[in-house]
N, C-alpha and C positions, 0 to 999 in steps of 0.2 A: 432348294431342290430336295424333294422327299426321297427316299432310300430307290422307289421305287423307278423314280427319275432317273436319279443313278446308276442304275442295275440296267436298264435300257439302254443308257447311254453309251456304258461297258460295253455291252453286246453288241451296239456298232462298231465302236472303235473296235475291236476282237475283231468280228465279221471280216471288215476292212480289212484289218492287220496283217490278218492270218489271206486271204486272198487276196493280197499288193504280195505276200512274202513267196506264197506258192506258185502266184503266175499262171501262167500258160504250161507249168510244166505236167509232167504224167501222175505226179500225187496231187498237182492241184485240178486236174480234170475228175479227178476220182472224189476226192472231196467237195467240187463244186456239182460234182454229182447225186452225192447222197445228201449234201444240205440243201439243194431247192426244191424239193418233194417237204422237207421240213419246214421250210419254208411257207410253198404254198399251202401246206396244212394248216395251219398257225393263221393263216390269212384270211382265208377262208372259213376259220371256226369265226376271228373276226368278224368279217361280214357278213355272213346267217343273222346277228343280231340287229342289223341297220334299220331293216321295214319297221319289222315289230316295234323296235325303241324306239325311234325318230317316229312312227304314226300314232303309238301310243302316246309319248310325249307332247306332241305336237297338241292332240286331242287337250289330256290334262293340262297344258300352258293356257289354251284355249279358255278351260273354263274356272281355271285358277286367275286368270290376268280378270274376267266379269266380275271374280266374285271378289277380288281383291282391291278392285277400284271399288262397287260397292255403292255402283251408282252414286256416289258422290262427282259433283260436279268439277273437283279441282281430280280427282283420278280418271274422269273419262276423257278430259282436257289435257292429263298427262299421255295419256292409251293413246289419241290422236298423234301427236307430238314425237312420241317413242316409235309410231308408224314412219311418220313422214322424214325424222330423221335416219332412222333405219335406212329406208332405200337411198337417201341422200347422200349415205357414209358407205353404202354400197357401190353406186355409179361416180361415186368420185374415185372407190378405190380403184374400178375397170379403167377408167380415165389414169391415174398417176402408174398402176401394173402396167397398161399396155404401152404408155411410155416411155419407162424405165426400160422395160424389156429391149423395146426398139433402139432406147439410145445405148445401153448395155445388155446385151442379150445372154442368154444363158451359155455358159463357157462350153466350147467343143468337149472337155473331157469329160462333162455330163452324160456322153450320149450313151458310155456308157449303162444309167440308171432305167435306159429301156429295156433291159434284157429284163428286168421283175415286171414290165407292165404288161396289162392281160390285155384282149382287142378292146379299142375302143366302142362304146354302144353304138349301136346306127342310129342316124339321125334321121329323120325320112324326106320329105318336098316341103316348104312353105306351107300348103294344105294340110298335110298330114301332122305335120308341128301346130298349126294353130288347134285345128280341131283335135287333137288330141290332148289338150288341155284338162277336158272333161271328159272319165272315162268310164267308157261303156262295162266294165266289169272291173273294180278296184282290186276283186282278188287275181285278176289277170295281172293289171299293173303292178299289183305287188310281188307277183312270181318272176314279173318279167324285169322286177326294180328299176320299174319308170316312174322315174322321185318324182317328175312334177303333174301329171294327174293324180300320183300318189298325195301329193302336198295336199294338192285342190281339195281334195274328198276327205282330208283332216283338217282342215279350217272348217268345211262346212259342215263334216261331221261335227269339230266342237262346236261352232256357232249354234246349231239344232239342238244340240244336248244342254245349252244355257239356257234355252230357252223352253224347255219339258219340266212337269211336275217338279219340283225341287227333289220328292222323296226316290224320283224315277233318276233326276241327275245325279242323287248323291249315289247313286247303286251303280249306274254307270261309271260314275267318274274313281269308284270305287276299282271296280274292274279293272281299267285301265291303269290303272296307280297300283295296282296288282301284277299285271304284263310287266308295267316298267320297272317294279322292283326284282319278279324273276328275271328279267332280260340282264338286270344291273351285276345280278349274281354271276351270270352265266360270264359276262364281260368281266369281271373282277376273276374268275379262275382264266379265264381266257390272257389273263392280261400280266399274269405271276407267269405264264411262261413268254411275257412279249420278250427278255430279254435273249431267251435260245431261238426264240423265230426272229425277230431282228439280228440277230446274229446270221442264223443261215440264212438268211436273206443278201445279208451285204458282204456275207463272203462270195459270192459270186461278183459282185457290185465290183468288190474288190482287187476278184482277180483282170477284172478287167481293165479298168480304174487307174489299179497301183495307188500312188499317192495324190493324183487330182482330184481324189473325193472330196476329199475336206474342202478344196476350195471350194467345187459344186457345192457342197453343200452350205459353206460359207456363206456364198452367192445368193441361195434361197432364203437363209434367215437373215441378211440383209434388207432385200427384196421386200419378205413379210415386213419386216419393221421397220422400213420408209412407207408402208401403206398404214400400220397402224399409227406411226407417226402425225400423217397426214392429215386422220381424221380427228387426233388430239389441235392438229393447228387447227383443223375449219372449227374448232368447237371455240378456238378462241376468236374468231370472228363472230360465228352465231350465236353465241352466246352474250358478249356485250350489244349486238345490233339488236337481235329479237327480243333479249333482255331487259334494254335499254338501261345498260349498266358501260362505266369504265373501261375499257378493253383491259389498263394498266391496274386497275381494283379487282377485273376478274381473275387475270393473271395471280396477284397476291394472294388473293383469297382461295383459288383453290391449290396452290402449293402446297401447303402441307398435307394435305390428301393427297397429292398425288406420289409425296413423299412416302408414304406409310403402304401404297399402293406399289410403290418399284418395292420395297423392302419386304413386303410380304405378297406379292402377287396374288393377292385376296382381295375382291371388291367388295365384301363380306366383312372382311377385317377391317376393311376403312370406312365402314359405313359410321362410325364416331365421328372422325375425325371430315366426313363428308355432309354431317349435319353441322358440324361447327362452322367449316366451310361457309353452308348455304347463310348460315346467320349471317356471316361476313358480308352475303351478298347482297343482303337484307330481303331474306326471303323468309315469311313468319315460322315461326315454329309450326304448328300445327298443320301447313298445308308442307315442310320440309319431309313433317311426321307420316306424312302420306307419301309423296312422293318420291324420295329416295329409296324407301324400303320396295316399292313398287319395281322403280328403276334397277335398281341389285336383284330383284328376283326375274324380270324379263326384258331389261332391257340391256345390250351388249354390242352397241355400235360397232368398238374396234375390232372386237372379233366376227361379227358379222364380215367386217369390209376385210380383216384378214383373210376368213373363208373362202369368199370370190376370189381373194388374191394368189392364193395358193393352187385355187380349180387353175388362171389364167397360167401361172406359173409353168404348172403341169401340160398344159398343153403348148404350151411353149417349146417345153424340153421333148416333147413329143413329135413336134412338128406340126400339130393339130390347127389350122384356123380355125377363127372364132369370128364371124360375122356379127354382125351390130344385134341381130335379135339373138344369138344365143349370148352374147354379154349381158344384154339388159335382163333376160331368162336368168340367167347367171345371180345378176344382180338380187333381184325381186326373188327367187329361190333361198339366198343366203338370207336375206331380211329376213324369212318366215320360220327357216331352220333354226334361227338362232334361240327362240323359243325353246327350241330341244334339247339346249347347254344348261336349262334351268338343275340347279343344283347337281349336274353330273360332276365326275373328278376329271382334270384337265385332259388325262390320257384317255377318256371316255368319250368325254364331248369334242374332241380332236379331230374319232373316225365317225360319230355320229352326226353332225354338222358338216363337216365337210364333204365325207361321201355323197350325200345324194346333191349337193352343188355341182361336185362335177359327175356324175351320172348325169343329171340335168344338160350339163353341158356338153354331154358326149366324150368325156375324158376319164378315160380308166385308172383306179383306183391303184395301181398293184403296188405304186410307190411309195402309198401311205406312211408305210411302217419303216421305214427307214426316215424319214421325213419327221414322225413322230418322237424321236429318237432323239432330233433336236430343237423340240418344240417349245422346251423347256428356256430357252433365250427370245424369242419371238412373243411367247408368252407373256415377257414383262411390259412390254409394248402396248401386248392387249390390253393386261388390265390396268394401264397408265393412259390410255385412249380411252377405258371403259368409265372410269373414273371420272375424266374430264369430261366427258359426252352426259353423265349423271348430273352433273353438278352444271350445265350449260340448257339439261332442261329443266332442273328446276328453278332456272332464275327467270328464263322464259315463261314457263308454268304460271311460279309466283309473283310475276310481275305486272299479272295482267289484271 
């Protein structure tokens, strides 16, 4: 856990502390008065940077993943592969989330963590959701922070920019790699004060709350990490069946990666120990030399299917229903966002991923940043799911 981890963390527990202690009484109406203006400010510098980062990113994932496979045939073979399990580690996680939820639901003293959520987006009719998929003015959509015509019109934006002059792509994609390193700045001062805006944030939370936060909030990073759990077990199914490997050899083999992946929650830092791995799984050097480093730089299964997991979470604790096409919206939105974690810091790609999932889903964001707070235990899940999901397509890949 980095300082900065910590310092967040603080400021919930604080937040909390200080409104469980103050209550309902007349100094804690006055202080939960003058912290949620500081609050909402802090959130809102937050999310100013979603469109831009997530559309620019989106963009450069786009034309980093073409030129990174490289028209080689075992990397377009991965790019497929990295798709299809993508959505698959997605709608399994709406499948085991909306389960859980039903058989254990979010605990009554959660409700109070509505008082920080802002109104839900409107959703419109069947018609107006399908057709508005592709949208008639994207600078509309993005004013309006409608992530998924916003999404559409960044896939196709990057797919058309892979495909123009090289000397035209590199100046584009220039550009864009520009946006996202100012937006990264702007989120890195934004983020040296997340500890005082998580704080006033959850001193209201708090005073309401008292002591049942922690369990609510217990609850959530449970939740998250039986979903990224979930999609570390399907990797050990798809992995030996697609693979055509051991199920009890893939197990062994990728162990020690996944050891050095709880220890360091870096999928980065295990990518040594993820090529030794693949040897184990007798996958050649040369196509492991492609595909892992590919896999580490775009592809993120369990935080994908955490993403969705959190949107479903969220409207849970909301009361919000979720109909089969906005889960599968859900789904298919987290798969694409997940491109937008490409080398951000975990408290960055947090509110950039996950934001427009549930925009997408019609579920308001305002709880983010308390949520964020203890992201930092869910996280290891991820990249112990991330890891496993790496190492399950490259044996599939090189086995073919």
């Amino acid at each position: 856990m980095n300082l900065r981890s910590i310092l967040i963390l603080a400021g919930l527990v604080l937040g909390l502390g200080v409104g469980a202690l103050l209550g309902d009484s007349a100094t804690g109406i006055t202080v939960v008065a003058v912290a949620r203006p500081i609050g909402t400010l802090w959130l809102n510098a937050l999310t100013m940077t979603v469109v831009p980062l997530v559309f620019s990113l989106l963009v450069t994932g786009i034309v980093a993943a073409g030129r990174e496979a490289g028209g080689s045939r075992i990397g377009i073979r991965a790019l497929v592969w990295f798709a299809i399990l993508l959505v698959a580690a997605c709608l399994l996680s709406v499948v085991v989330t909306t389960v859980l939820l039903d058989v254990w639901p979010v605990p009554a003293s959660a409700a109070a963590l509505r008082t920080g959520a802002d109104a839900a987006p409107a959703i419109g009719s069947t018609s107006d959701w399908l057709t508005g998929f592709i949208p008639t003015n994207p600078i509309k959509a993005a004013s309006d922070t409608a992530m998924t015509p916003l999404v559409v019109f960044a896939l196709l934006f990057g797919f058309a920019i892979s495909r123009i002059e090289p000397e035209l792509q590199r100046q584009l994609d220039l550009v864009f790699k520009a946006i996202v390193q100012a937006m990264l700045v702007i989120v890195q001062w934004i983020l040296w004060l997340a500890p005082i805006g998580v704080c006033a944030l959850a001193i209201g939370v708090g005073a309401k709350m008292g002591t049942g936060a922690a369990g609510a909030l217990g609850h959530y990073v449970i939740v998250i990490a039986i979903a990224c759990i979930a999609t570390a077990l399907a990797c050990y199914v798809a992995g030996p069946l697609l693979g055509r490997v051991s199920p009890l050899a893939f197990a062994r083999a990728v162990l020690p990666a996944q050891v050095v992946a709880l220890s360091t929650q870096s999928s980065l830092a295990s990518l040594p120990a993820m090529i030794d791995a693949a040897n184990a799984l007798g996958v050649r050097k040369a196509e492991a030399g492609v595909v892992l480093p590919l896999a580490v730089s775009i592809f993120r299964a369990a935080s994908a299917a955490a993403n969705v997991s959190v949107a479903i979470y969220l409207a849970h604790l909301l009361g919000i229903p979720l109909g089969a096409g906005l889960l599968l919206l859900g789904a298919c939105v987290a798969a694409v966002v997940s491109l937008a974690a490409v080398g951000l810091p975990a408290q960055v790609s947090f509110f950039a991923t996950i934001g427009p999932v549930c925009l997408a889903m019609g579920v308001p964001i305002g709880i983010l940043p308390l949520l964020l707070a203890v992201e930092t235990f869910p996280d290891i899940f991820r990249t112990v799911g991330n890891v496993t999901a790496d190492l399950a397509v490259a044996r599939i890949v090189g086995s073919r």
